[in-house]
VOBA-1610 file (N, C-alpha, C; in pm, whole numbers, padded with zeros to 5 digits, always signed):
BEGIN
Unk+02017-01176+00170Unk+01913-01134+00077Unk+01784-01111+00153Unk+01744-00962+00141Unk+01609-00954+00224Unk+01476-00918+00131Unk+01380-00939+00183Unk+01265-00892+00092Unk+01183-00825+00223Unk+01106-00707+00143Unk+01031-00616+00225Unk+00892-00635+00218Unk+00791-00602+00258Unk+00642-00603+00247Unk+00615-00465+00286Unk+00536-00380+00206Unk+00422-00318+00231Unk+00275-00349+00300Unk+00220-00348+00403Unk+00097-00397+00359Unk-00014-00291+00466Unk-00101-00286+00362Unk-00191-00173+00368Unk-00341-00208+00425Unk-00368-00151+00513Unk-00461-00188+00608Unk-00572-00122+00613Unk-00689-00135+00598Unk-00814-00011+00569Unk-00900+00019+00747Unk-00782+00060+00832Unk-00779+00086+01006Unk-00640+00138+01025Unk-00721+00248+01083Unk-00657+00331+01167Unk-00683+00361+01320Unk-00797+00373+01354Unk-00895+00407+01427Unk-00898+00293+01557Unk-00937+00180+01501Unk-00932+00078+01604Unk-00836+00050+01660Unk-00807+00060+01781Unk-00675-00004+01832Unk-00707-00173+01860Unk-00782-00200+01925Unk-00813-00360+01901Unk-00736-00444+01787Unk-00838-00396+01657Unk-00785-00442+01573Unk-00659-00427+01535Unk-00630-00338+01548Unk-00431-00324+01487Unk-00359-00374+01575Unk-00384-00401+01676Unk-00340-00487+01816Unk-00313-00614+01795Unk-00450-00647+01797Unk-00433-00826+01709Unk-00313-00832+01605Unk-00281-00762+01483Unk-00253-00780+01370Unk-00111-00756+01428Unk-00056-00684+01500Unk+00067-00652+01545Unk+00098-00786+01616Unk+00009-00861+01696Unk+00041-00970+01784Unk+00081-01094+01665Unk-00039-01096+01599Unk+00027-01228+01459Unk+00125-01183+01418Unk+00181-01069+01392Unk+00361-01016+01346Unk+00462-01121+01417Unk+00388-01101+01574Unk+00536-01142+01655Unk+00548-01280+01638Unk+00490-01360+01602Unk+00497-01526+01609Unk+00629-01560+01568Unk+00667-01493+01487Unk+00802-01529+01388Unk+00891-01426+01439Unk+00988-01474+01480Unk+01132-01357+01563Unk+01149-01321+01436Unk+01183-01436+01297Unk+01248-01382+01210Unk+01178-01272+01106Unk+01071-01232+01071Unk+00999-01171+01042Unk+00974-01056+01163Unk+01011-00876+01087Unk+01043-00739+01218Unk+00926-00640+01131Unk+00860-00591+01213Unk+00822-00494+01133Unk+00883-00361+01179Unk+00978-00321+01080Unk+01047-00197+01116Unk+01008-00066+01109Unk+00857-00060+01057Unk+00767+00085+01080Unk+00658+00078+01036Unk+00585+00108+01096Unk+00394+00192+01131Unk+00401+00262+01077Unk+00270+00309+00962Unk+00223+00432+00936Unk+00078+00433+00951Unk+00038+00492+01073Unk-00138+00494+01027Unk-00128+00712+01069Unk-00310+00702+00944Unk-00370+00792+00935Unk-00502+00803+00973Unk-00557+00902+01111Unk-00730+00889+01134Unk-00801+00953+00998Unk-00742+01024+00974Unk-00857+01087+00863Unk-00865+00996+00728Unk-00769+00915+00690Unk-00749+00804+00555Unk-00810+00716+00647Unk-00831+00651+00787Unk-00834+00565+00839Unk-00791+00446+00752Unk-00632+00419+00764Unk-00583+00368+00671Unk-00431+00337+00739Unk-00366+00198+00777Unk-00259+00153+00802Unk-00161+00112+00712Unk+00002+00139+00727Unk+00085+00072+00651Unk+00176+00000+00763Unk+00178-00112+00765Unk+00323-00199+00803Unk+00429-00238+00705Unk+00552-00188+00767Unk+00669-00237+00655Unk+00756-00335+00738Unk+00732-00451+00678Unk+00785-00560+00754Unk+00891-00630+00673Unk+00974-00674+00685Unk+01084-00768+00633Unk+01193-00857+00755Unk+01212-00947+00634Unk+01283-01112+00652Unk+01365-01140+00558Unk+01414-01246+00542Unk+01506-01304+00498Unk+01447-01391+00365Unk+01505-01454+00285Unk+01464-01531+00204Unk+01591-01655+00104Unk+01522-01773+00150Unk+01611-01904+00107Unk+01623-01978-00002Unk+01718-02009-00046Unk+01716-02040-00155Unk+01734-02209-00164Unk+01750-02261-00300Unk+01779-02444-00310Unk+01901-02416-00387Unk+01946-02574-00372Unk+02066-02599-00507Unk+02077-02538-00599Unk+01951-02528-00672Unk+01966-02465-00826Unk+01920-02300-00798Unk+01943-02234-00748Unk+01923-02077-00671Unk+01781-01982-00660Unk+01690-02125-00689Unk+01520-02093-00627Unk+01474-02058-00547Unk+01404-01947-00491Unk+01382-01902-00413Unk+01287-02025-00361Unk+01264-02032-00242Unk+01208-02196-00168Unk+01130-02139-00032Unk+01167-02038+00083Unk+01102-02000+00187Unk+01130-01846+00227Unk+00985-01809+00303Unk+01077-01638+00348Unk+00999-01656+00482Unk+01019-01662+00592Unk+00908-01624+00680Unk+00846-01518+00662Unk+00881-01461+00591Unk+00767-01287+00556Unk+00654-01361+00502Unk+00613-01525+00432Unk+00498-01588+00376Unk+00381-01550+00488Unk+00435-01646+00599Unk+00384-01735+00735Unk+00330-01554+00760Unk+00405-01475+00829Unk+00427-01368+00869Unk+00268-01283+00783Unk+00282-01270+00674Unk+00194-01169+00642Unk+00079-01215+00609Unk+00040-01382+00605Unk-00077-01464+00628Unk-00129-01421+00764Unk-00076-01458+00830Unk-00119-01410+00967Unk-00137-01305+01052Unk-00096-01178+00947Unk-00143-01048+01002Unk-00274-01059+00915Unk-00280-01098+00791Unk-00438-01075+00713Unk-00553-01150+00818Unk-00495-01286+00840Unk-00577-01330+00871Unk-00654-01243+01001Unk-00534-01206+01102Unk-00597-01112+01210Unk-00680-01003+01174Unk-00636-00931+01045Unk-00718-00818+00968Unk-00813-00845+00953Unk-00892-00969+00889Unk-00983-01027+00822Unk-01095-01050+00969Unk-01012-01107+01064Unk-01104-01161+01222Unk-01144-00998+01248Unk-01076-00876+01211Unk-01072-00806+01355Unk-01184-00689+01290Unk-01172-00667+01160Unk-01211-00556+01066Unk-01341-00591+00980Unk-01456-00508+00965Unk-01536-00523+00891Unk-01541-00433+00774Unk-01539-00476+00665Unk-01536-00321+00544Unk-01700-00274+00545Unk-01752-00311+00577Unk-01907-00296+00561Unk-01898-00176+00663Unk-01863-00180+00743Unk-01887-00051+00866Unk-01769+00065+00830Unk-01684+00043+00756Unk-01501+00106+00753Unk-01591+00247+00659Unk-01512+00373+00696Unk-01503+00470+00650Unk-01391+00542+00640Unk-01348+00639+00543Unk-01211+00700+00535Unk-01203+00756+00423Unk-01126+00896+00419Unk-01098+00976+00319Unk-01001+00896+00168Unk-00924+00800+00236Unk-00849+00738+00106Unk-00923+00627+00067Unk-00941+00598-00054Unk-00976+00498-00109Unk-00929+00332-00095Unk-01012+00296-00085Unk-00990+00135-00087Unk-01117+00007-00114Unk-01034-00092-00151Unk-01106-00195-00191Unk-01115-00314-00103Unk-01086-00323+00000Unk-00991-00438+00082Unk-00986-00422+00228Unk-01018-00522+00303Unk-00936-00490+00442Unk-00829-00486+00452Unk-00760-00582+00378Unk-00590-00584+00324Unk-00603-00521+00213Unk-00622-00410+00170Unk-00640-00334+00055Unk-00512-00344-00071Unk-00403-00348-00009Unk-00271-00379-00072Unk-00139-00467-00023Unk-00081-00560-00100Unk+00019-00568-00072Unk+00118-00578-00152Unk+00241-00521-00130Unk+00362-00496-00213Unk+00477-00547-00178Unk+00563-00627-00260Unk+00682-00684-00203Unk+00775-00602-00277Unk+00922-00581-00171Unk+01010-00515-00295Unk+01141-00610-00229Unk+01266-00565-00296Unk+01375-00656-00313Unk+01459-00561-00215Unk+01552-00632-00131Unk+01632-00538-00065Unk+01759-00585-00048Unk+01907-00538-00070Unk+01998-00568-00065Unk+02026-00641-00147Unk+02062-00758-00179Unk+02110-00845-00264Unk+02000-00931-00337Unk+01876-00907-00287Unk+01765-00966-00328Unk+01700-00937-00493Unk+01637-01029-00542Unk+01587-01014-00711Unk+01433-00928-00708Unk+01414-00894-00801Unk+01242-00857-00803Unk+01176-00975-00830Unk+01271-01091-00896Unk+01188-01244-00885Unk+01160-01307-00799Unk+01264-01279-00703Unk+01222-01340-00586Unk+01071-01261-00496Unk+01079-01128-00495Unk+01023-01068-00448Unk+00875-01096-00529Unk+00845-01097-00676Unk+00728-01164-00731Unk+00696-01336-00694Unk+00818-01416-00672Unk+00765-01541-00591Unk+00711-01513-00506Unk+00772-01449-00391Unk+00698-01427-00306Unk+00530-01365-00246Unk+00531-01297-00387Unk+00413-01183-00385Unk+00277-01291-00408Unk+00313-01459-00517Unk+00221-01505-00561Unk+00206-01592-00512Unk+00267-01646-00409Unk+00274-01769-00260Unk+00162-01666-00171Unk+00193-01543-00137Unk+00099-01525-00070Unk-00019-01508-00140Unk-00074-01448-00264Unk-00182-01452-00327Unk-00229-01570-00347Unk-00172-01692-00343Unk-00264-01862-00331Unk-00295-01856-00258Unk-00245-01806-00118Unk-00236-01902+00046Unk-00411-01776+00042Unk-00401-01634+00028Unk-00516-01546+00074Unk-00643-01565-00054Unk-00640-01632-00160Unk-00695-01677-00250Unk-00785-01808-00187Unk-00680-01893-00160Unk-00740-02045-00116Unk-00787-02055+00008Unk-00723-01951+00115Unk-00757-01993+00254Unk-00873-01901+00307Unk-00875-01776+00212Unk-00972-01701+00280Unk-01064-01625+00175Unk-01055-01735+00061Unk-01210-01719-00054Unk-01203-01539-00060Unk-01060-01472-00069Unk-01075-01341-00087Unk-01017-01335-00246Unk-01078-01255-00335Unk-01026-01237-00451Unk-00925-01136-00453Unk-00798-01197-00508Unk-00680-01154-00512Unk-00612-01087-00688Unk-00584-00970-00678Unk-00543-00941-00817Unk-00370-00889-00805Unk-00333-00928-00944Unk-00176-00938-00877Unk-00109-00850-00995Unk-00047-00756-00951Unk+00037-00655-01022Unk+00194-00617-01069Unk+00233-00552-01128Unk+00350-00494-01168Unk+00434-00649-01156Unk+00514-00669-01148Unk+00610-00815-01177Unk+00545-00997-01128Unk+00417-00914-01006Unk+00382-01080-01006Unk+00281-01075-01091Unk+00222-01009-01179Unk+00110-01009-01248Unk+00213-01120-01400Unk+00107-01196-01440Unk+00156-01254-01602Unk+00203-01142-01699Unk+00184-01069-01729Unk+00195-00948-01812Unk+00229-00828-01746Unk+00285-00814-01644Unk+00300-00696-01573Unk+00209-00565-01525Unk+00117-00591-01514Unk+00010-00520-01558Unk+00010-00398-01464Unk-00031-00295-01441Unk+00001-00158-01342Unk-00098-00161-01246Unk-00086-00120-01130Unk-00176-00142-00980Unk-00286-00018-01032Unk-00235+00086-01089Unk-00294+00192-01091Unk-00406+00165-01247Unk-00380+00073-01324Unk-00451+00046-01466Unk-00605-00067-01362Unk-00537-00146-01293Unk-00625-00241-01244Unk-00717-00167-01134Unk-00690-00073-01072Unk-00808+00005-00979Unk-00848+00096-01044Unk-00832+00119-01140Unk-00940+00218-01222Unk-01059+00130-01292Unk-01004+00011-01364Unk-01077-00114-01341Unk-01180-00103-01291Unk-01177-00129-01158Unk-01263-00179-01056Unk-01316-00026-00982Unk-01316+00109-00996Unk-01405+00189-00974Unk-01310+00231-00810Unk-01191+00199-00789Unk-01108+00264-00700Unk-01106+00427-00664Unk-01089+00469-00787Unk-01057+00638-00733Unk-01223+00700-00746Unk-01339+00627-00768Unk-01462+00704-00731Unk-01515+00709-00621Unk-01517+00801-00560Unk-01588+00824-00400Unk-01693+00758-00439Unk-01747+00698-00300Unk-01920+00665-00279Unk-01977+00675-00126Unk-01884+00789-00101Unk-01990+00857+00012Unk-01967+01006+00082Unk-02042+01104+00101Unk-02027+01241+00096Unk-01900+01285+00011Unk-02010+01285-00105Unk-01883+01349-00205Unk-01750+01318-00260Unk-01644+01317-00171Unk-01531+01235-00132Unk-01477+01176-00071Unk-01570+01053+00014Unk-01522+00999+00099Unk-01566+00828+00032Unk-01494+00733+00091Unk-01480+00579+00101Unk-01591+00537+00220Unk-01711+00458+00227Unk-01750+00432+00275Unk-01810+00298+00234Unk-01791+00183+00311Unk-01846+00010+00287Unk-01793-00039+00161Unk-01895-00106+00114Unk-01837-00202-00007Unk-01858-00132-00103Unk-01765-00096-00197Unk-01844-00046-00353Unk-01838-00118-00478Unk-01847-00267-00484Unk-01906-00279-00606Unk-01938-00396-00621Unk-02028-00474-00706Unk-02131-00587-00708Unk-02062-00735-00667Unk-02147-00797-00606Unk-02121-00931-00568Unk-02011-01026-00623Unk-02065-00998-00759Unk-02014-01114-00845Unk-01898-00943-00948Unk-01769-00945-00938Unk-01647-00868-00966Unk-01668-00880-01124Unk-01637-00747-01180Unk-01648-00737-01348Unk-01510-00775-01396Unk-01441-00816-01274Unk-01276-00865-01408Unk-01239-00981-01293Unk-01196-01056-01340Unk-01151-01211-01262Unk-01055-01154-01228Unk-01037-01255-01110Unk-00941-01210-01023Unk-00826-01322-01056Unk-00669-01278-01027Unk-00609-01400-01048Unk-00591-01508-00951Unk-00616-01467-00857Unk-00647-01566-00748Unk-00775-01583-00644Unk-00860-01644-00598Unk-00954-01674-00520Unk-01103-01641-00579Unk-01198-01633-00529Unk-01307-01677-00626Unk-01350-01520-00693Unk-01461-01520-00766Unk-01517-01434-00830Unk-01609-01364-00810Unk-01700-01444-00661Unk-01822-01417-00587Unk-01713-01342-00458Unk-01763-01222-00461Unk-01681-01146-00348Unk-01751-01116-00195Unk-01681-01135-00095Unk-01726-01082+00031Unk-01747-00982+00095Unk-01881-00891+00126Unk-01864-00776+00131Unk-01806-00748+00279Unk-01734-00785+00339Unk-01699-00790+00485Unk-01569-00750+00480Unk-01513-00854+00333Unk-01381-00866+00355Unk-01298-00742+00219Unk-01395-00798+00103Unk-01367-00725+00010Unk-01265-00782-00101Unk-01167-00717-00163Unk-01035-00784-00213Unk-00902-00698-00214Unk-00821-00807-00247Unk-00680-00763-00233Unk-00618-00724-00340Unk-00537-00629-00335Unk-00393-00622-00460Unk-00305-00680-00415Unk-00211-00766-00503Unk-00095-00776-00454Unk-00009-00780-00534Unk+00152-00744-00488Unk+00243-00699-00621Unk+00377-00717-00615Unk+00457-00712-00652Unk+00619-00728-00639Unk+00680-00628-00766Unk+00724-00515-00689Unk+00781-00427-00793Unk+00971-00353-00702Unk+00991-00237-00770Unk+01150-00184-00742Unk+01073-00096-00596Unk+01168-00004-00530Unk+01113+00093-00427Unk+01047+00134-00493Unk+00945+00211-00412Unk+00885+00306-00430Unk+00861+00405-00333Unk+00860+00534-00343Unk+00850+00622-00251Unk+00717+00694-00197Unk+00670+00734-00109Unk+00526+00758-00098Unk+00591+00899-00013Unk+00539+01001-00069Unk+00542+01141-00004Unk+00431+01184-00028Unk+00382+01286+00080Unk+00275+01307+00123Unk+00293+01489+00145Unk+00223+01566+00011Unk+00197+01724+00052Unk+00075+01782+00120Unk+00064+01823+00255Unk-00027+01883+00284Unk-00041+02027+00209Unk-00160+02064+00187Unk-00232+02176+00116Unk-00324+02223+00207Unk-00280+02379+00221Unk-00399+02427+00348Unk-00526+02523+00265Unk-00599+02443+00249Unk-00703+02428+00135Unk-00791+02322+00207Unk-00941+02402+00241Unk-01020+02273+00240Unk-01081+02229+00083Unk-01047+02291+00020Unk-01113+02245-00115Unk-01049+02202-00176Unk-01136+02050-00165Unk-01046+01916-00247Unk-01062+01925-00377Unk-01131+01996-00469Unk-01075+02038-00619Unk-00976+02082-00652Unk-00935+02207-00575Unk-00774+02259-00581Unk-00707+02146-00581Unk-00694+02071-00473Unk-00574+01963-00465Unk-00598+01865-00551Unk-00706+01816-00613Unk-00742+01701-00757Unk-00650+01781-00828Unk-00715+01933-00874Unk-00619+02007-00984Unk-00469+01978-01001Unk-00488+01992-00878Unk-00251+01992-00859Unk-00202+01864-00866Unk-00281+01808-00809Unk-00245+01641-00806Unk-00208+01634-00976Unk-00385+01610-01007Unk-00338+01580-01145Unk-00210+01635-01220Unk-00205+01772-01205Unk-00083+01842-01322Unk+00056+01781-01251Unk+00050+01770-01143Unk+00197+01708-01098Unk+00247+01566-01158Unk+00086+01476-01175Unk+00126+01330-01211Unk+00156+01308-01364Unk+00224+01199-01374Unk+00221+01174-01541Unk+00175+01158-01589Unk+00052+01119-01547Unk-00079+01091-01650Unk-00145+01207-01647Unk-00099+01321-01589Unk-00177+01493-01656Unk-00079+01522-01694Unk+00018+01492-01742Unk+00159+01523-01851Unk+00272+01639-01766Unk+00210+01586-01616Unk+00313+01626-01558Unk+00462+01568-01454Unk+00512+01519-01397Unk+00623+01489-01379Unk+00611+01304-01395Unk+00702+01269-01481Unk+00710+01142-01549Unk+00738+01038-01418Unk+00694+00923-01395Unk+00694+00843-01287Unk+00637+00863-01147Unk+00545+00969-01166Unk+00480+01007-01043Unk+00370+00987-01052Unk+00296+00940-00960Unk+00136+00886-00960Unk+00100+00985-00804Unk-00046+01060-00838Unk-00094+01124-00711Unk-00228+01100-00689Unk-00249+01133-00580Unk-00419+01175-00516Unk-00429+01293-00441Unk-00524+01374-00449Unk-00586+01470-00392Unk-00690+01463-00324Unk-00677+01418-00209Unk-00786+01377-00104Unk-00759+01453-00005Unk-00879+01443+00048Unk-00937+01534+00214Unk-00844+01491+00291Unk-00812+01570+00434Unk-00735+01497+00520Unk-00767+01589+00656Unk-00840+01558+00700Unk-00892+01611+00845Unk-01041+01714+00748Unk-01031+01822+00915Unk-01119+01939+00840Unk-01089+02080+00820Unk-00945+02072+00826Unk-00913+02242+00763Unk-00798+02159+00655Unk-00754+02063+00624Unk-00706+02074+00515Unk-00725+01946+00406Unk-00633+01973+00282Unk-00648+01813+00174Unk-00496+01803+00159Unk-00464+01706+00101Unk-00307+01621+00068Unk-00307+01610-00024Unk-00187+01590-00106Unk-00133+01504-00252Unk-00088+01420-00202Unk-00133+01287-00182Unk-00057+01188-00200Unk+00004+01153-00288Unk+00112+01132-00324Unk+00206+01088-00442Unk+00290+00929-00391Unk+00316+00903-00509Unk+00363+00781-00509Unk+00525+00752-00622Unk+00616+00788-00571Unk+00703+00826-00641Unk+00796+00673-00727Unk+00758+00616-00850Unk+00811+00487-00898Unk+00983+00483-00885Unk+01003+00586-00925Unk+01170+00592-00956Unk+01219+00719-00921Unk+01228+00727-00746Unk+01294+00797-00671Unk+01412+00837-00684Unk+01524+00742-00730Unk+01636+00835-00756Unk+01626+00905-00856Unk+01541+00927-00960Unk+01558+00983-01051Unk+01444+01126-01053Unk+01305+01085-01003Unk+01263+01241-01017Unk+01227+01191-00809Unk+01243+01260-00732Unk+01228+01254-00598Unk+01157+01367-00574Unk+01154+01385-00403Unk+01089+01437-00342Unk+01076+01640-00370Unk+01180+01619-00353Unk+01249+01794-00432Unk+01126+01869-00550Unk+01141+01778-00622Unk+01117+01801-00769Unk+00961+01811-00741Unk+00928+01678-00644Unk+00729+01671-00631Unk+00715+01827-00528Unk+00827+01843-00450Unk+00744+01963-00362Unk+00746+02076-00444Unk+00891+02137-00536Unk+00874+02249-00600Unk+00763+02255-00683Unk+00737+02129-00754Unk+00600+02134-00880Unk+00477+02200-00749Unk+00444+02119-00674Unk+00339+02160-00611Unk+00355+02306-00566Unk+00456+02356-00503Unk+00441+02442-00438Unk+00385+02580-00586Unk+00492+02539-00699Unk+00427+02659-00787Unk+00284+02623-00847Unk+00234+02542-00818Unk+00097+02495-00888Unk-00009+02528-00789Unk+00062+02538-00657Unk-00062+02607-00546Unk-00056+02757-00554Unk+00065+02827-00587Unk+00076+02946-00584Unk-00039+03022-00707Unk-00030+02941-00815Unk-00135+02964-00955Unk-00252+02973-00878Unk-00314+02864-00785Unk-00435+02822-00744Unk-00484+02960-00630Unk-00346+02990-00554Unk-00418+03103-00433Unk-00405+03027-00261Unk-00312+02928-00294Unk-00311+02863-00156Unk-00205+02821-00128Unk-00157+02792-00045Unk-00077+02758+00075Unk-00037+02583+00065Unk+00126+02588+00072Unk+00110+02479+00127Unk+00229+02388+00197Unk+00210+02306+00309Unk+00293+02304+00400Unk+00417+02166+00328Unk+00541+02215+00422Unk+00631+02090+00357Unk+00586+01982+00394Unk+00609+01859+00269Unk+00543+01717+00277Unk+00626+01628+00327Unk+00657+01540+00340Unk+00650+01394+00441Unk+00639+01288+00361Unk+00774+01172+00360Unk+00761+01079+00385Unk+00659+00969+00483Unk+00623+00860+00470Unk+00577+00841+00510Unk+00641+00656+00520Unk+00763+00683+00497Unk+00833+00559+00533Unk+00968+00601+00537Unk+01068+00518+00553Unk+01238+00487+00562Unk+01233+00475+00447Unk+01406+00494+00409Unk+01454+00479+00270Unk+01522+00309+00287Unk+01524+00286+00135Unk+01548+00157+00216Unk+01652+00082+00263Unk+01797+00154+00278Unk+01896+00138+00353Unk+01906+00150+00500Unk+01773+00271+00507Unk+01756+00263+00685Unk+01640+00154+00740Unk+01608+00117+00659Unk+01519-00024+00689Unk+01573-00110+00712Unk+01701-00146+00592Unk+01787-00266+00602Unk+01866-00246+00764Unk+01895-00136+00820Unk+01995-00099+00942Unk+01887-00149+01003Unk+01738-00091+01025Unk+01647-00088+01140Unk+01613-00257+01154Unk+01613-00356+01046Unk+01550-00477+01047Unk+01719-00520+01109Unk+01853-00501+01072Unk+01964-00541+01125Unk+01981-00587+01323Unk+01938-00435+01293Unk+01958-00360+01470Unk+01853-00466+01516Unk+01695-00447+01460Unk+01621-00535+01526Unk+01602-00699+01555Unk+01679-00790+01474Unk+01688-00884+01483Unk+01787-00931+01542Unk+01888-00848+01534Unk+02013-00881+01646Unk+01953-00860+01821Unk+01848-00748+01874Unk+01818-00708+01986Unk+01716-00870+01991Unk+01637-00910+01901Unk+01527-01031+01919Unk+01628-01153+01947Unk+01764-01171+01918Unk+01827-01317+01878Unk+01895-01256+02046Unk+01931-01180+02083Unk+02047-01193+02227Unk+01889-01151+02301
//
């Protein structure tokens, strides 16, 4: 039974810092991170790391080293990164801006929400960061995407459309479910969540005008009444072009196919161009092989 981590890093740019955070990875053989994603223009990291997870007599989930493991990359995040100085085209709230647990192989989404809310105490209690907790570890299930609109997530606050320092008051307009209420502007706060896969594909649009790509974004997502289980963004991405980021909930059912044809006829309406999109992770059977392969090469 394995469980996976997402976790989302607001650095790209620094190698120092992502250095450190890669070094707290290795402490634990049993804990692999089986793929990197960083972006300079989002200045924005993903590690997808997974481990194992143990159970008791009565079939409780009880330990994962992915706990130990992803404490100790924040904590390196937290030493190495300042949000006060951080800039980047994608939005964020957080030095650890996100984290997501999902279930892999034989594993539960309960387990994967235990897990999600062990680490939201340990980054709550140990590092006075306010922690908000989503989709299955939340009490009510509540949506990642309902809770950062919340908190003023998808509004730029610097040139136009860009993420720059802290954006919003000391003392947080919605309690957090874990750690205090008086926030750090250094550090910022966290999401954290335990939900099914999810897929993250990524359309470049050769368009510097990030209205076009808001436009398409929106009509592609479900909340502009366009393709059901898809969540997007239309952000800048260098300086000759912008992206849809999409976020695909239930991949086997509407996938990657379906997000590129919508876009591609929704740019054609608009007058622009646009290049084939990208994953931006493994599926998660080649994760389960890559964490296999890799822990067998760490144990001989």
């Amino acid at each position: 039974m394995l469980l996976c981590c997402m976790l989302f890093i607001s650095e790209s740019r620094n190698r120092s810092a992502l250095d450190a955070i890669e070094r707290a990875a290795r402490h634990d053989p049993e804990s692999v991170i089986v793929n990197k994603f960083e972006d300079r223009a989002y200045n924005r990291a993903r590690y997808t790391i997974v481990s194992y997870v143990v159970h008791d007599c009565t079939g409780s989930a009880v330990y994962s080293p992915l706990q130990q493991t992803v404490v100790a990359m924040t904590e390196a995040a937290f030493n190495a990164i300042n949000l006060e100085t951080h800039s980047g085209a994608h939005p964020r709230l957080g030095v650890v801006d996100d984290i997501v647990f999902h279930p892999l192989a034989q594993a539960s989404l309960d387990e994967a929400a235990w897990l999600a809310k062990a680490v939201a105490s340990d980054l709550g209690n140990r590092f006075q960061v306010p922690v908000y907790l989503y989709a299955a570890a939340h009490p009510t299930g509540k949506a990642l995407d309902t809770i950062r609109r919340e908190l003023g997530y998808y509004r730029p606050n610097f040139m136009g459309n860009q993420w720059a320092g802290w954006t919003l008051p000391d003392v947080l307009p919605e309690k957090p479910n874990e750690g205090p209420t008086l926030v750090s502007k250094q550090r910022g706060i966290t999401m954290i969540g335990a939900r099914p896969w999810v897929a993250l594909y990524n359309v470049p649009i050769l368009s510097t005008d990030v209205s076009v790509a808001k436009r398409i974004a929106r009509m592609v997502s479900a909340r502009g009444g366009g393709l059901p289980t898809v969540q997007t963004l239309g952000l800048f991405h260098g300086e000759e072009s912008t992206e849809i980021a999409c976020m695909l909930l239930e991949p086997n059912q509407i996938g990657a196919d379906r997000v590129q044809n919508q876009v591609e006829a929704l740019a054609t309406e608009e007058g622009v161009d646009v290049e084939k999109g990208y994953f931006t992770d493994y599926s998660p059977e080649m994760i389960i092989e890559k964490y296999m392969n890799l822990i067998s090469t760490n144990r001989d």
